[in-house]
C-alpha positions in Angstrom: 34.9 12.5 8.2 36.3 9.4 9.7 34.5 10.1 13.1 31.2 10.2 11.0 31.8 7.3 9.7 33.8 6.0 12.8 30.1 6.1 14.8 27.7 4.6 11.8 30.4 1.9 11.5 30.1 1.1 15.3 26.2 1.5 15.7 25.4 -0.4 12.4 27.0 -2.9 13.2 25.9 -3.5 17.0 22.6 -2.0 16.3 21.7 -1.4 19.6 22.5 -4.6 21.3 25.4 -6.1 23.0 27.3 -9.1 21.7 25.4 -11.3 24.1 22.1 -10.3 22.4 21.3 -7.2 25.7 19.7 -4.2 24.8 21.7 -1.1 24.7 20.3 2.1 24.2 21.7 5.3 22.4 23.3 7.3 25.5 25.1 4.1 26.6 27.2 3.9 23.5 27.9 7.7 23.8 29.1 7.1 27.4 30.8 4.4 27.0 28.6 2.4 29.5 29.2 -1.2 27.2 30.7 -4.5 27.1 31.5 -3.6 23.2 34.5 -4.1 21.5 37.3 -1.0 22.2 36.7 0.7 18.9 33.3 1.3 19.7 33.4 2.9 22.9 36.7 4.8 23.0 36.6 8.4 23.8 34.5 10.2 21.1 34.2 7.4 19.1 37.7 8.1 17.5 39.6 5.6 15.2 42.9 6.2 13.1 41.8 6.6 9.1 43.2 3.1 8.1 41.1 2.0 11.0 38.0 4.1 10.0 38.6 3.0 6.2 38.8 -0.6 7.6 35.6 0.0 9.6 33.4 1.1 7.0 34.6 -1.4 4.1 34.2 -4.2 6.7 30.7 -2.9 7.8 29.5 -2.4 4.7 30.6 -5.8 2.8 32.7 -3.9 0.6 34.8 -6.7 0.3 32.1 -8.5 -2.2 31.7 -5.5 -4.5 35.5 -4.5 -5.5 34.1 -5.9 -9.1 32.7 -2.4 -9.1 35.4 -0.3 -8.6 38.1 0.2 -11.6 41.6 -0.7 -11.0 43.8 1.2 -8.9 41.3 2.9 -7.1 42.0 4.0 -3.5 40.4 2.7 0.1 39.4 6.5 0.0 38.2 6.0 -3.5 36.0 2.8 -2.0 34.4 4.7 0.6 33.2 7.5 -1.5 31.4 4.7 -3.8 30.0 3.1 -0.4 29.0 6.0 0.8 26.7 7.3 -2.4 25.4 4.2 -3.1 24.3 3.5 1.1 23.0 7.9 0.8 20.9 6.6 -2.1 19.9 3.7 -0.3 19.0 5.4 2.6 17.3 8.0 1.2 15.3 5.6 -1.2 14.0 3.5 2.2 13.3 6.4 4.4 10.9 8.5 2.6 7.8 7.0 3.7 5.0 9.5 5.2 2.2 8.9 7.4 -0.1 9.1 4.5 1.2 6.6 2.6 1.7 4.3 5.7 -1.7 4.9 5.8 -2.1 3.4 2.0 -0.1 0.6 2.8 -1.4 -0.7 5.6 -4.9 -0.7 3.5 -3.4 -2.8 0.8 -2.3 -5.1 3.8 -5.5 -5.0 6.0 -8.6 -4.3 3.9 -8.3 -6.8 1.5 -8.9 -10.2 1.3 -10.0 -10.3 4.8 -13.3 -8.2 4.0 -14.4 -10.9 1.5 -14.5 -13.1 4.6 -17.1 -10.7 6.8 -20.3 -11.5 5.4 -19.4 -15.5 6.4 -18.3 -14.3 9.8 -21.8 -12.6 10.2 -23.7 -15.5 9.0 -22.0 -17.7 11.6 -22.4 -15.5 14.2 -25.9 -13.3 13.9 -26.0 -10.1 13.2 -25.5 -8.9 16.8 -22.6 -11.4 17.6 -20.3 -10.3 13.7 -21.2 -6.7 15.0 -19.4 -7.3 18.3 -16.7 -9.3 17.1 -15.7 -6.7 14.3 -15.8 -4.1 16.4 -14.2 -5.4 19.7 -11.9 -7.2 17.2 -11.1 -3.8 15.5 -10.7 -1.4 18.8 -7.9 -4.7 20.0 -6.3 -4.4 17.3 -6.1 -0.7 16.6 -5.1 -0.2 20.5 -1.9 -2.4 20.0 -1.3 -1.5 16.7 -0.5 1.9 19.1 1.9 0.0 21.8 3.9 -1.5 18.8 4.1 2.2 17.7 5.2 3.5 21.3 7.9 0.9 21.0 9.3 1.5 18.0 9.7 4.6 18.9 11.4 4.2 22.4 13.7 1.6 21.1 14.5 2.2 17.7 16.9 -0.5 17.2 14.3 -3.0 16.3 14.0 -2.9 12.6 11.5 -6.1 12.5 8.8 -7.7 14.3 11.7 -10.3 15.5 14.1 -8.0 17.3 11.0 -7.3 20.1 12.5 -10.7 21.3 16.3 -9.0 22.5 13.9 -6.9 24.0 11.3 -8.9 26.2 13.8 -11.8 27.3 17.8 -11.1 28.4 20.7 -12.1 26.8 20.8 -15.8 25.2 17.4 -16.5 25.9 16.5 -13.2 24.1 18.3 -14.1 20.7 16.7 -17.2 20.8 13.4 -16.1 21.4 14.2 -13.4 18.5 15.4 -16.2 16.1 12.0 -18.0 16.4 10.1 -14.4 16.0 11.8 -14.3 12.5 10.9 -18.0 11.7 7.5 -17.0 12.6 7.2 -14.0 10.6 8.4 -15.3 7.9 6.2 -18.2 7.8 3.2 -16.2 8.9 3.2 -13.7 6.0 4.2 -17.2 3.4 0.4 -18.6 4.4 -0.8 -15.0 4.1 0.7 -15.0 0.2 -1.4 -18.2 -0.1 -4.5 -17.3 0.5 -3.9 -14.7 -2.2 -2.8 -17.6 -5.1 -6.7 -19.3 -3.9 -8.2 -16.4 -4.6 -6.7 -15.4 -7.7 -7.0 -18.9 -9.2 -10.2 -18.8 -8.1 -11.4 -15.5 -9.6 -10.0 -16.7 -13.1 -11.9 -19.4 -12.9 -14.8 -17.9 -12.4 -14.3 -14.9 -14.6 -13.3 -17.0 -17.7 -15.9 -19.8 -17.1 -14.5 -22.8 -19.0 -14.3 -26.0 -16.5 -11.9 -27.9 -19.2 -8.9 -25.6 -18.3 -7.3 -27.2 -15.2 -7.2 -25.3 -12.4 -3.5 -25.3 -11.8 -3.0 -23.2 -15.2 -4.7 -20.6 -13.3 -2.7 -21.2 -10.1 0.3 -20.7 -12.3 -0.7 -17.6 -13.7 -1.2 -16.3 -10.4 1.9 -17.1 -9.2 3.8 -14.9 -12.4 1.3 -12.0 -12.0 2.2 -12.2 -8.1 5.5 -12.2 -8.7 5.6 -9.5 -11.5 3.8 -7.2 -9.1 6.3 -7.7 -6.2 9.4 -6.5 -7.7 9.0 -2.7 -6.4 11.4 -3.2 -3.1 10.5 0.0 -1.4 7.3 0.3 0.6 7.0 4.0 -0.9 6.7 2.7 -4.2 4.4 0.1 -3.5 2.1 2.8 -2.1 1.3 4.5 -5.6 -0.6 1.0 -6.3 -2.1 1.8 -2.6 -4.9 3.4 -5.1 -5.9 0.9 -7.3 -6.2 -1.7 -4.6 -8.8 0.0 -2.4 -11.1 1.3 -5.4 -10.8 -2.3 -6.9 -12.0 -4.1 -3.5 -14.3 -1.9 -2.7 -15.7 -1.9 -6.5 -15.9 -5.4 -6.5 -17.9 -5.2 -2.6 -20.1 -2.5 -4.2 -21.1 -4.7 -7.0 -21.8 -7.6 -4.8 -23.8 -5.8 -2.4 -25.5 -3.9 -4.9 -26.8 -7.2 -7.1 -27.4 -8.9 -3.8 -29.5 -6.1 -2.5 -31.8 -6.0 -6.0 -32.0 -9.9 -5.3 -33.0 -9.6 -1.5 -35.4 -6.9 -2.6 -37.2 -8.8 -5.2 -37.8 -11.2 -2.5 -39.1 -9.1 0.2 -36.0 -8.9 2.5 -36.6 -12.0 3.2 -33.5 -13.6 3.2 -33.4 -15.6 6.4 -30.8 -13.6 8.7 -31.4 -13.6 12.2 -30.0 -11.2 15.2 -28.8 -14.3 17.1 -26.3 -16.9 16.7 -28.6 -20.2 16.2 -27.2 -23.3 15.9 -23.7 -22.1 15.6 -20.7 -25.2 16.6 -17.7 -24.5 18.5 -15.9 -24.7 15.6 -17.9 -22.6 13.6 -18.2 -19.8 16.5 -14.3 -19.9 16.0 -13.3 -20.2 12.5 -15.2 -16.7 12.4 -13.1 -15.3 15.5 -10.5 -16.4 13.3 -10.9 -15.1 10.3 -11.9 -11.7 11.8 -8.6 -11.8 13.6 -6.9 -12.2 9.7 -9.1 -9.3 8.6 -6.9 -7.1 11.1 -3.3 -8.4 10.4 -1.6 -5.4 9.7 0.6 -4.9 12.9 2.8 -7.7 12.0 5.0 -5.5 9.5 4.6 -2.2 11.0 8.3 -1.9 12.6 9.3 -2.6 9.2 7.1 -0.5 7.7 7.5 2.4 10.3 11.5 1.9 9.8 10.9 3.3 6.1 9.5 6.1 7.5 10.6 10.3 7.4 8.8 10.5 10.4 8.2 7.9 12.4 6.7 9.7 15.4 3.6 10.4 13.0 2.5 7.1 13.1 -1.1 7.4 15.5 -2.4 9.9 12.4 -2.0 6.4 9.9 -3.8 4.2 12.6 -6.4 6.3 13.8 -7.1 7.0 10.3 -6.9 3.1 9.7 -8.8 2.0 12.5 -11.9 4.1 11.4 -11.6 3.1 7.6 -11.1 -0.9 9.0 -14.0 -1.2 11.3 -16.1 1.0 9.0 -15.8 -1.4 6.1 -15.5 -4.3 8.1 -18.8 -4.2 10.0 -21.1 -2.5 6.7 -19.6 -4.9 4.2 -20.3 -8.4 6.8 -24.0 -6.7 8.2 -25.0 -5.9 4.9 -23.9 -9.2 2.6 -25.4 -11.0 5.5 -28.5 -9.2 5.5 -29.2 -9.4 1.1 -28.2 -12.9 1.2 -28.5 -15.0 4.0 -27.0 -17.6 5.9 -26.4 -19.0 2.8 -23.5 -16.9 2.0 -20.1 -18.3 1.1 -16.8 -17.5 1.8 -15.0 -15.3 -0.2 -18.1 -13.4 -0.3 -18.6 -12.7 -4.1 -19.1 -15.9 -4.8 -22.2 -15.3 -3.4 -24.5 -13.4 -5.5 -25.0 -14.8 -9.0 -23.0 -16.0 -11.5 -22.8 -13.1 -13.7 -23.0 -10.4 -11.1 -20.0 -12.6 -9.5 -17.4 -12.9 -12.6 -17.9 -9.0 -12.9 -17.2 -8.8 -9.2 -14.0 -11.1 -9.4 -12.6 -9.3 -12.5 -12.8 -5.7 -10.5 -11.0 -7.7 -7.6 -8.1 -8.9 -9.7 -6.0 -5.8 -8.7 -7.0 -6.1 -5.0 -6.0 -9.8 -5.1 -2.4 -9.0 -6.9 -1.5 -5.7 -5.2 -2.3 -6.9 -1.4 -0.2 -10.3 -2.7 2.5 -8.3 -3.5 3.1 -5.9 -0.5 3.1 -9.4 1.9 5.9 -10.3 -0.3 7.8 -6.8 -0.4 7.5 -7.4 3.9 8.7 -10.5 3.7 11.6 -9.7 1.6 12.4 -6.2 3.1 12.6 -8.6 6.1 15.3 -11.0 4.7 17.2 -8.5 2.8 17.7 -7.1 6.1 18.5 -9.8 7.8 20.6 -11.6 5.6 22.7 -7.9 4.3 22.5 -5.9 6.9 25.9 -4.8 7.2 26.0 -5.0 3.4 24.6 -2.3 0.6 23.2 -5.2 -1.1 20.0 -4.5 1.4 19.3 -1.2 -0.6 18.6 -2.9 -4.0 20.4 -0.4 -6.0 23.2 -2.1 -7.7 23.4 -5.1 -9.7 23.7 -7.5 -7.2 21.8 -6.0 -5.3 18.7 -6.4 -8.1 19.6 -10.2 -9.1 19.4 -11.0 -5.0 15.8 -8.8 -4.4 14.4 -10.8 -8.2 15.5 -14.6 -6.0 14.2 -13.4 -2.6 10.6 -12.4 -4.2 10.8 -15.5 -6.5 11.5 -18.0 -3.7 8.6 -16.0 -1.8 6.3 -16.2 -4.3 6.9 -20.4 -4.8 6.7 -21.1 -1.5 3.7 -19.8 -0.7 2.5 -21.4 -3.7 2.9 -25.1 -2.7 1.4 -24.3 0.6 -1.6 -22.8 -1.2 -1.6 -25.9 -3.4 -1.5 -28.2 -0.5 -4.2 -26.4 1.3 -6.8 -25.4 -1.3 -9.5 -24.1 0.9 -10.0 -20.4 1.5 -11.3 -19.7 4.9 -9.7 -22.9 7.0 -6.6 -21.3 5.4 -7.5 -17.6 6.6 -8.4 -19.3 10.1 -5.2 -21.3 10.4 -3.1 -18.7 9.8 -4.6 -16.1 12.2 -4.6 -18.2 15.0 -1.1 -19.9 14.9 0.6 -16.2 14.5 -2.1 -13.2 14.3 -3.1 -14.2 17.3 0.6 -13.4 18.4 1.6 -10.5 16.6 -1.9 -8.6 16.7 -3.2 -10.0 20.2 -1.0 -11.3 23.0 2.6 -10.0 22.2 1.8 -6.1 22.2 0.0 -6.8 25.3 3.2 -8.4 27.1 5.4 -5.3 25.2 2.6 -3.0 27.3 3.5 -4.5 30.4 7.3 -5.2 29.7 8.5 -2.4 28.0 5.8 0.4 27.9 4.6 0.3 31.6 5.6 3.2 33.2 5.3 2.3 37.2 2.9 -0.1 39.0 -0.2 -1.9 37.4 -2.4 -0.7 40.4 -0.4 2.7 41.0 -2.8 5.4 38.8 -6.0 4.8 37.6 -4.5 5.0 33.8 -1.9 1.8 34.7 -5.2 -0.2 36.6 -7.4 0.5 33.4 -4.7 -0.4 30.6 -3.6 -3.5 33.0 -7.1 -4.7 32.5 -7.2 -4.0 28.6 -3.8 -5.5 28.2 -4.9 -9.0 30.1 -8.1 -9.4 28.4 -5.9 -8.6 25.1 -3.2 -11.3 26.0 -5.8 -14.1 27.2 -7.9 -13.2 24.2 -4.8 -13.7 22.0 -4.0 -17.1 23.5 -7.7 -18.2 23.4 -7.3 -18.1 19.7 -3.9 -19.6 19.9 -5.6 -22.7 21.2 -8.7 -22.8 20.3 -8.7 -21.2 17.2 -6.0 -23.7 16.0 -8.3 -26.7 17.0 -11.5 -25.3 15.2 -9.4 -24.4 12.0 -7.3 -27.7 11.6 -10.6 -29.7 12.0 -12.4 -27.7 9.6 -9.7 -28.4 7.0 -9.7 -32.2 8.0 -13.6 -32.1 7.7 -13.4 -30.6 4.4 -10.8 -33.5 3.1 -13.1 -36.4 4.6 -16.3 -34.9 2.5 -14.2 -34.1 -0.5 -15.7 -31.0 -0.7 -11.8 -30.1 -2.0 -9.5 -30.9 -4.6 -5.9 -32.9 -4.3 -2.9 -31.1 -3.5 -1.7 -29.9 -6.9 -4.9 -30.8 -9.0 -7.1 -29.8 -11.7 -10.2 -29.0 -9.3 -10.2 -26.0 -7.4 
């Protein structure tokens, strides 16, 4: 018993990484080939049982939950209550199969990013949103499949953020690690807001009464949002999985539907073209952009993978993903394009009447909720993790453990609130957002993993290495085209939309 719990002490706490932030794998902590602390690499992983008692009450926080425990209880007494509550924990976050990966990455990629696809077509032609969606798609299911590889070759990183320890050595490594968490945190905040536009303005439009200020909607956005996040395990989350792909692709049905009747009553003559036109830089990007956000679903899938029972049966969720994605994707934006027109607005069922588009919005109010709801369960599996992670408070089984998951979500929630308050516009928003960080997580990143830790001899030295070398550079200087570009066309977009007060105020009654 005490070597058991000798060896989770010593690997959950260094979790694969040297005190200086190096990587260390499995068989160097079994041979003893580390710079770790003596109780961690002596022979067989051995300690005394005060020291092994020690261990696991100091790795586990146990120190902060002794108002659980009735007086006069043992250290032994202490571990067994550790120990069920961390089996429970475990078991409760590791349960996850490939199906349901497959259901949650739905709820994260095909939802509020396919209202965007008819706009993307409009700005583009027909032929140019075609290639875009597609190419867009194939990137991002291709490194969707690296970040896979490397979860499961170094399954010490839990989160997006610990890929930093393993790109960059020692310091330099943490740092770059510490601004990956930052980053992913802040990323997935703007994706919450674009979520709170939506919703605010699907009541809107559903209850059709301009004297109610738009921030009362906002507001009840913001509780429904937050009521819906409360589930803390991803396997939970999935059962809503369900609800949130009938209710988007009701709501798209309806749309399409209504707009095809309309296009048909006019002859098909609705004005698309197979070309561009007179398409702007800016323009030309916003839509690279926002088809960029329509694939963010990589970002959380070490953390989602880590809640797997089988994490090595991850290519059967993104193959099946990458179909279902680019399917939607590239019918939803050619058809809406093709029934309505360049005329078309952004999110897409605003778009086709304004009865046919308060039915639409009221079938998307789960889709809108539930997609919401699992970017804040990432965001706070994240920080639970990061902030507990030698503690059982991470599990979310206990008391405090409940009253810390109910503050996490809540300050999720209100964050992304103000943002989405401060910048009410839909697609600039969408835009921003993928090319600051999508553009990092989806794009360029996996590509430098490939080369750094997936790369298995020379770029030139078989013809596999030459052709993925290739795919992997056009990936990373596609990714940091965005980054740059992208950034420009969406910032000015949301500064254009200020100057022609086409917008409301930060924190006002117009949408």
């Amino acid at each position: 018993m005490s070597d058991k719990y000798a060896r989770e002490a010593s690997i959950e706490k260094y979790d694969g990484y040297t005190p200086n932030g190096d990587v260390v794998d499995d068989i160097d902590i079994e041979k003893g080939n580390t710079h770790l602390p003596a109780y961690v690499t002596q022979p067989n992983g051995q300690l005394s049982k005060d020291d092994t008692i020690t261990k696991v009450l100091e790795v586990n926080g146990f120190h902060r939950h002794k108002e659980k425990t009735a007086p006069g209880q043992t250290d032994a007494d202490r571990v067994e209550y550790i120990s069920e509550v961390t089996a429970h924990g475990e078991k409760k976050f590791h349960k996850l199969t490939w199906f349901q990966l497959v259901i949650v990455l739905v709820i994260t990629a095909v939802a509020l990013g396919t209202l965007s696809m008819p706009l993307v077509f409009a700005s583009l032609g027909m032929v140019g949103g075609t290639i875009l969606t597609v190419g867009m798609g194939c990137m991002a299911v291709y490194t969707s499949f690296v970040i896979g590889q490397v979860k499961l070759r170094y399954p010490q990183v839990h989160h997006y953020s610990d890929v930093g320890r393993l790109l960059l050595p020692g310091t330099a490594g943490v740092i770059l690690s510490r601004c990956l968490e930052v980053i992913f945190v802040f990323f997935i905040i703007l994706g919450i807001g674009s979520h709170f536009l939506t919703g605010k303005m699907a009541f809107q439009t559903i209850v059709d009464d301009t004297t109610i200020c738009a921030l009362v909607w906002s507001v009840v956005t913001l509780v429904l949002l937050f009521l819906c996040a409360l589930p803390p395990s991803f396997a939970e989350m999935s059962v809503l999985g369900y609800v949130d792909f009938i209710s988007i692709m009701s709501a798209v049905f309806v749309t399409l539907i209504a707009a095809g009747i309309d296009a048909h009553s006019k002859g098909w003559n609705t004005g698309w073209t197979a070309g561009a036109g007179n398409v702007t830089f800016v323009q030309g990007m916003l839509a690279a952009c926002n088809v960029l956000f329509a694939y963010a679903f990589s970002i959380g899938q070490f953390t989602y993978m880590e809640e797997m029972a089988r994490p090595e049966d991850f290519p059967k969720a993104v193959g099946v993903l990458g179909i279902v994605m680019i399917t939607i994707y590239t019918c939803v934006g050619a058809l809406g394009y093709a029934f309505i027109g360049p005329g078309v607005k952004g999110p897409a069922l605003l778009s086709a009447g304004h009865t046919i588009s308060r039915v639409a919005f009221g079938l998307a109010l789960p889709v809108i909720f539930i997609s919401g709801a699992i970017l804040v369960t990432t965001d706070g599996r994240f920080i639970m993790d990061k902030l507990f992670k030698n503690n059982i408070v991470r599990y979310v089984n206990t008391a405090r453990g409940w009253a810390v998951w109910i503050c996490v979500v809540l300050g999720l929630v209100l964050c992304s609130w103000i943002i989405a308050e401060v910048i009410p516009v839909f697609s600039p928003l969408l835009g921003i957002t993928a090319a600051l960080f999508n553009s990092a997580f989806t794009l360029y990143l996996p590509g430098i993993m490939w080369f750094k830790l997936i790369k298995e001899g020379g770029c030139f030295s078989s013809p596999k290495n030459i052709a993925l070398t290739i795919v992997n550079a056009i990936i990373i200087a596609v990714g940091l085209t965005i980054l740059g570009a992208g950034t420009y066309a969406s910032v000015k977009d949301i500064v254009d939309s200020y100057a022609g007060k086409s917008v409301g105020k930060p924190f006002s009654c117009k949408a």
